[in-house]
One Martini backbone bead per residue (centre of mass of N, CA, C, O) as a GRO file, in nm:
protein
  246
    1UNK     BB    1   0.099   0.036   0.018
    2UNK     BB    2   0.053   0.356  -0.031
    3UNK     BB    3   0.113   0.630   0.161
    4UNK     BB    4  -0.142   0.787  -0.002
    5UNK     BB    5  -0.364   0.572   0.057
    6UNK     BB    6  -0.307   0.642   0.388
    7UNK     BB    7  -0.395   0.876   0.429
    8UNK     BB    8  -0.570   1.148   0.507
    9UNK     BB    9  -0.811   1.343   0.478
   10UNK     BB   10  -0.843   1.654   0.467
   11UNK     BB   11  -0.956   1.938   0.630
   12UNK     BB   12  -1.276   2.133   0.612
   13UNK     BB   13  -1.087   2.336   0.800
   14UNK     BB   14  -0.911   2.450   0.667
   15UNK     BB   15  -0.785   2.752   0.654
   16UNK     BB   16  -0.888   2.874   0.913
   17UNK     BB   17  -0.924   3.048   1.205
   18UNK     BB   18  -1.139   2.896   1.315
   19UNK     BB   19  -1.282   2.614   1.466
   20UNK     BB   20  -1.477   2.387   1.442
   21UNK     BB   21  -1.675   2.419   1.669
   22UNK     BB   22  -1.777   2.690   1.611
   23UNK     BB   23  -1.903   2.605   1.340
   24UNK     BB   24  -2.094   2.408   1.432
   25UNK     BB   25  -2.258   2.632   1.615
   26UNK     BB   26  -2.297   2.819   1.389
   27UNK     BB   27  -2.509   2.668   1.265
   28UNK     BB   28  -2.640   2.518   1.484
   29UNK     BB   29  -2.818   2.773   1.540
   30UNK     BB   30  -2.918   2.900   1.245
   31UNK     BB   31  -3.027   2.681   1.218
   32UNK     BB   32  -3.243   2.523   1.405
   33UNK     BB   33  -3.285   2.854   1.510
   34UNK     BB   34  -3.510   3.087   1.501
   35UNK     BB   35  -3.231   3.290   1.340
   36UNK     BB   36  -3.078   3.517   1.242
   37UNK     BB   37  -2.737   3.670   1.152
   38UNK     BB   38  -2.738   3.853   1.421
   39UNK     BB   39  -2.838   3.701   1.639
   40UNK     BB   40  -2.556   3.517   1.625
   41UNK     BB   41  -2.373   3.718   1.647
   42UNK     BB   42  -2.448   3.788   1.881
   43UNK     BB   43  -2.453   3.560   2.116
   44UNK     BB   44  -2.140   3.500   2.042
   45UNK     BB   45  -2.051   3.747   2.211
   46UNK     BB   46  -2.109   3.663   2.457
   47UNK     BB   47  -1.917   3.441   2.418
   48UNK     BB   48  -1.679   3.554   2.340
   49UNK     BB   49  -1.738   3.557   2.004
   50UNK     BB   50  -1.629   3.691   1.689
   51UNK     BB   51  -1.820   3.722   1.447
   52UNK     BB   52  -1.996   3.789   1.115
   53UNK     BB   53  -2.261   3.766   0.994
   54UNK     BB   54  -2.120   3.655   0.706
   55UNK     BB   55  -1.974   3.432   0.833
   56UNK     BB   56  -2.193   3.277   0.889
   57UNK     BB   57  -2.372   3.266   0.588
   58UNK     BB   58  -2.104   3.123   0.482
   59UNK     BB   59  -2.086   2.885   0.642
   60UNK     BB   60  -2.373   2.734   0.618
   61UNK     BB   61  -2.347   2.746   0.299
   62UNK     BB   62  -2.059   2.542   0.341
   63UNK     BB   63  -2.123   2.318   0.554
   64UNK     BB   64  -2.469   2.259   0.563
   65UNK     BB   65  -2.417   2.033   0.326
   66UNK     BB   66  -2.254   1.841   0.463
   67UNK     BB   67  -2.359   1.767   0.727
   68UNK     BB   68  -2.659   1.665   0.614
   69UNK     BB   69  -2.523   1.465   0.458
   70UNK     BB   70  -2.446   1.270   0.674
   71UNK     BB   71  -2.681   1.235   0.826
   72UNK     BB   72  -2.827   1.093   0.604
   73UNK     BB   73  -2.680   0.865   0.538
   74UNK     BB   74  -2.694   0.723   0.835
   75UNK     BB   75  -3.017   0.688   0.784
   76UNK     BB   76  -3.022   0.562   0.549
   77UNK     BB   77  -2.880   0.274   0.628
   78UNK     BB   78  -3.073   0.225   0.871
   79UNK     BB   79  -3.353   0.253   0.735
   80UNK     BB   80  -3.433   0.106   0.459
   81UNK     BB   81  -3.484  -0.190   0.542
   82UNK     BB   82  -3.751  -0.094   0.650
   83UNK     BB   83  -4.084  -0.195   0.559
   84UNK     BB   84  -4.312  -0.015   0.815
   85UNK     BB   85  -4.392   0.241   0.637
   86UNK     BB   86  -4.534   0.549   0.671
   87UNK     BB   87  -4.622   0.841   0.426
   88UNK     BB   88  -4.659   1.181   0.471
   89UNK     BB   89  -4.757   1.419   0.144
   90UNK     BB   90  -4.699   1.750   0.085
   91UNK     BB   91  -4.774   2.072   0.052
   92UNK     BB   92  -4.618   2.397   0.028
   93UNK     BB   93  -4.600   2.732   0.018
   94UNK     BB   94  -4.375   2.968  -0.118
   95UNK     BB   95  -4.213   3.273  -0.098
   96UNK     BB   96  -4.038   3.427  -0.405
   97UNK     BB   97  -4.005   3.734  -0.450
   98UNK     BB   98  -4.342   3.675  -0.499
   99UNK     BB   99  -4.334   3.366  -0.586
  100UNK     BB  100  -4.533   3.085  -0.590
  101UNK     BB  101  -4.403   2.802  -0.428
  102UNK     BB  102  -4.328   2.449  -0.371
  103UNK     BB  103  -4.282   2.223  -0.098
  104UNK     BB  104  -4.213   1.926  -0.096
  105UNK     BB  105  -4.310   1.644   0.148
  106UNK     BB  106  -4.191   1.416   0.330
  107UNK     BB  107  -4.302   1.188   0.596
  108UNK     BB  108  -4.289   0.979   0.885
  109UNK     BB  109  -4.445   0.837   1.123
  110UNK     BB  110  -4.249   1.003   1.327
  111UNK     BB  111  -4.135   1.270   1.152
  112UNK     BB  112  -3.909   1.238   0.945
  113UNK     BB  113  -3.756   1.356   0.720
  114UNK     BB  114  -3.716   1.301   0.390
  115UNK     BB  115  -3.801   1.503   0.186
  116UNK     BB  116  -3.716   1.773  -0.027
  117UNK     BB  117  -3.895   2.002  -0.284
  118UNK     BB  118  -3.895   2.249  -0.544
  119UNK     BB  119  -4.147   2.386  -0.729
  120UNK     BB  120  -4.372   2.587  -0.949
  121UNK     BB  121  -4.550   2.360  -0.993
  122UNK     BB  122  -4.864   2.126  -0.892
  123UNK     BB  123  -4.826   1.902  -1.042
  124UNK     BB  124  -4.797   1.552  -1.184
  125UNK     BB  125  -4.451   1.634  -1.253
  126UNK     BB  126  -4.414   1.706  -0.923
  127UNK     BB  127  -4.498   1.432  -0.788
  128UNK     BB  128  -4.299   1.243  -0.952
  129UNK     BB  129  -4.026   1.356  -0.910
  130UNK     BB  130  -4.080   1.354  -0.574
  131UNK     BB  131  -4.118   1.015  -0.568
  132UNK     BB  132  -3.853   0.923  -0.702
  133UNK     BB  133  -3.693   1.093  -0.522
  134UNK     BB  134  -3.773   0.895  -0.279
  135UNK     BB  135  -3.793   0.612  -0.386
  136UNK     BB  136  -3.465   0.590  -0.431
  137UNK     BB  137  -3.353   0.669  -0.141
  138UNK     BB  138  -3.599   0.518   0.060
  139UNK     BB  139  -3.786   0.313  -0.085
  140UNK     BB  140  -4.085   0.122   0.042
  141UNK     BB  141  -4.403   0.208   0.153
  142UNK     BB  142  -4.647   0.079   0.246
  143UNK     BB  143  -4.752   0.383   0.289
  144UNK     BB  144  -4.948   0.658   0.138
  145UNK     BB  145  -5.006   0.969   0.266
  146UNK     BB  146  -5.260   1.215   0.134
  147UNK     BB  147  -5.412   1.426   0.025
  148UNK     BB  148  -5.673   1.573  -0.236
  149UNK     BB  149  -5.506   1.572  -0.450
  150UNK     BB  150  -5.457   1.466  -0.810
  151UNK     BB  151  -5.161   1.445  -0.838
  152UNK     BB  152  -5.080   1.185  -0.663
  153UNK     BB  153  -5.258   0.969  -0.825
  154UNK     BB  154  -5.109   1.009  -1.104
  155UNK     BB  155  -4.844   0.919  -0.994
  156UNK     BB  156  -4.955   0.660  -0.882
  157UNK     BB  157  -5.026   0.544  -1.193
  158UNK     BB  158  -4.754   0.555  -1.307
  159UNK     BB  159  -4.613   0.409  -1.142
  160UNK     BB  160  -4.751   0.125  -1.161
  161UNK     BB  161  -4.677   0.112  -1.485
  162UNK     BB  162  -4.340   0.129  -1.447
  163UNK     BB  163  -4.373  -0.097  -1.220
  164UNK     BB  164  -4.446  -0.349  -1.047
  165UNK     BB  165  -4.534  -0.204  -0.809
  166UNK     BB  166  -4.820  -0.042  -0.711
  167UNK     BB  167  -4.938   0.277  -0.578
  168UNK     BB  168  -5.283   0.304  -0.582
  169UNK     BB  169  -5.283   0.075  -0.307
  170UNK     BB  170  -5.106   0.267  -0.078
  171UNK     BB  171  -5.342   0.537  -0.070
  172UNK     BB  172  -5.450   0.762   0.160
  173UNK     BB  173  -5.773   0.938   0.246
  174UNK     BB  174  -5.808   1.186   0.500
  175UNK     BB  175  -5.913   1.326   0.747
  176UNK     BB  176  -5.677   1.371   0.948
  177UNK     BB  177  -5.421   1.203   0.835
  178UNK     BB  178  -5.176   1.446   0.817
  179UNK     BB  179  -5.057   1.588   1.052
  180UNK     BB  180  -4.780   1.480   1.029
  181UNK     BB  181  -4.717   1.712   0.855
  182UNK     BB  182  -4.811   1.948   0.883
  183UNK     BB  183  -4.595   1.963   1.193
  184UNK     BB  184  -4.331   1.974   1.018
  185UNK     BB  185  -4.378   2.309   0.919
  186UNK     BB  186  -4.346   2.476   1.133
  187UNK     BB  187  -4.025   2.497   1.156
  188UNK     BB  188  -4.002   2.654   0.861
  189UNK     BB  189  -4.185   2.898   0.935
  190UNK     BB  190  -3.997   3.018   1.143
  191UNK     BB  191  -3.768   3.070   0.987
  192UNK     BB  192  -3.888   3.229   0.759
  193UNK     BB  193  -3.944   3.465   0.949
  194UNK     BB  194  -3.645   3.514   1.036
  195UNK     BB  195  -3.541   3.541   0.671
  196UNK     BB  196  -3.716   3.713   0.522
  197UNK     BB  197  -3.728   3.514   0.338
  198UNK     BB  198  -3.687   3.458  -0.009
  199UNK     BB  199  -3.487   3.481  -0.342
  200UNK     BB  200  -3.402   3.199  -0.442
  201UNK     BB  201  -3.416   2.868  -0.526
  202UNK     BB  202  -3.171   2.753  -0.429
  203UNK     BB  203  -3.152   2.845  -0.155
  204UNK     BB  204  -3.413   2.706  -0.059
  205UNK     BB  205  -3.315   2.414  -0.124
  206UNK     BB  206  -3.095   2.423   0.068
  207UNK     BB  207  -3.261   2.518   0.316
  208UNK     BB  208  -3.449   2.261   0.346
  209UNK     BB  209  -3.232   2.022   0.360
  210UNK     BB  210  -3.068   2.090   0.589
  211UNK     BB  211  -3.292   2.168   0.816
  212UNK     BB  212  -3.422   1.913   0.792
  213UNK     BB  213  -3.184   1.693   0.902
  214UNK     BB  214  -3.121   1.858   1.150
  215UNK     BB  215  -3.411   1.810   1.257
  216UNK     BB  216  -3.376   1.513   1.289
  217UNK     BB  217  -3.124   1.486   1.476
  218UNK     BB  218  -3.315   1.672   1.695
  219UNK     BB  219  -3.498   1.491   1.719
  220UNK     BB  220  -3.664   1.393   2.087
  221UNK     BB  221  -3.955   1.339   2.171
  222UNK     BB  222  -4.001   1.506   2.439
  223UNK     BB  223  -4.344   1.437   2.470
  224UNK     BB  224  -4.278   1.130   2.558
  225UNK     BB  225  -4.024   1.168   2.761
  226UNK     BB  226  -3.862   1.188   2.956
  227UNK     BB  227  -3.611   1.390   3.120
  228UNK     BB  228  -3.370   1.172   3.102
  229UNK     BB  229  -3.394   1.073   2.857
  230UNK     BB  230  -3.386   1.360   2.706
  231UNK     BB  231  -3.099   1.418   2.829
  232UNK     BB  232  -2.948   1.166   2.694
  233UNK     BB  233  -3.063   1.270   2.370
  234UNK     BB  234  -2.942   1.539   2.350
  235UNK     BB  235  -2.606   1.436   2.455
  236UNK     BB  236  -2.594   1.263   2.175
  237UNK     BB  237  -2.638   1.440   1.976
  238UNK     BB  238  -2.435   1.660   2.032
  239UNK     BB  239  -2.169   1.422   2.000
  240UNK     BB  240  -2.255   1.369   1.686
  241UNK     BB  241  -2.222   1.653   1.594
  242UNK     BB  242  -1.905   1.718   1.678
  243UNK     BB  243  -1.794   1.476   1.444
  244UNK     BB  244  -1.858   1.622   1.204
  245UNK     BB  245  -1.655   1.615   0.939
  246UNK     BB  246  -1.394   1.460   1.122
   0.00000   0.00000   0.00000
């Protein structure tokens, strides 16, 4: 085996003034909790860290795709396996520089963010394109809840006709069936409001993929488990959180 491929890979915090543990705290500040880029830097400041709103907003933009990639893959590989998901799918609108975008989303049974996909049109070839890139990245669903769109049928009789497996007797539609996933945009649309929306298409799909995979590292189940649960899940995410990247 030769020296080189011996070798470990560069740290992706090299040449930076700041340390990593900085950087990481300085994202999940960031995305994690409805704070602009101000508040981040005020707060930062309290703790004695001089930090400027911009390299926040660098720091973000440039990490923040990275850490949610790991995420992902972990839960991904751990979660693929498992057979009796039930997926509930819905579509939010998101203000885009004033014109009107739609985020679908796909949700499992427990609350986990599966994907986040923005599209301009509500039709059946967008809700085609986020139901293959979900079920490409992350297996087949027992069930999938979804509202009343009629685009979500049209687009599960096209995989019918597509694959193996159909999915037109997968679809389940009920009043406050769906209730799971509409409780999973609360905390994007407080996001929302303190970055005083969005203004590029870009942004907002690289923004909404990354707080989504964040928030799934913490949820944490508060209102189901005691305090001392709490307290161990709480202290187990944020030591997985320091090793991102590392």
């Amino acid at each position: 085996m030769s020296r080189k491929s011996r070798a470990l890979p560069p740290s992706p915090f090299r040449r930076f003034n700041s340390s990593a543990e900085v950087i990481r705290l300085v994202v999940m500040m960031y995305v994690r909790f409805p704070l602009s880029l101000r508040n981040v830097e005020d707060l930062l400041f309290e703790r004695g860290i001089d930090v400027c709103h911009e390299t926040v907003r660098m720091w973000w933009n440039r990490f923040g795709p990275m850490f949610a990639g790991d995420i992902r893959r972990q839960r991904v590989s751990r979660m693929r396996g498992f057979r009796h998901w039930r997926w509930h799918l819905d579509e939010m609108y998101v203000k885009l520089d004033g014109e009107m975008v739609y985020l679908w989303r796909a949700v499992d049974h427990e609350g986990e963010i599966l994907e986040s996909y923005i599209t301009k049109p509500r039709s059946k070839g967008a809700a085609l394109t986020f139901m293959k890139k979900a079920l490409k990245r992350h297996g087949r669903p027992e069930t999938i809840t979804t509202d009343g769109l009629r685009s979500y049928g049209a687009a599960m009789k096209e995989l019918g006709y597509t694959q193996e497996l159909g999915y037109t007797d997968k679809q389940e539609v009920g009043r406050w069936a769906n209730n799971r996933v509409e409780n999973s945009h609360l905390s994007f649309r407080r996001r929302e409001r303190a970055m005083l929306r969005f203004r590029r298409m870009k942004t907002l799909q690289k923004f909404a993929s990354v707080h989504a995979n964040v928030q799934n590292h913490f949820n944490l189940e508060r209102h189901l488990v005691d305090r001392q649960t709490y307290k161990e899940r709480r202290s187990a995410a944020l030591a997985e959180w320091q090793i991102l990247a590392s």
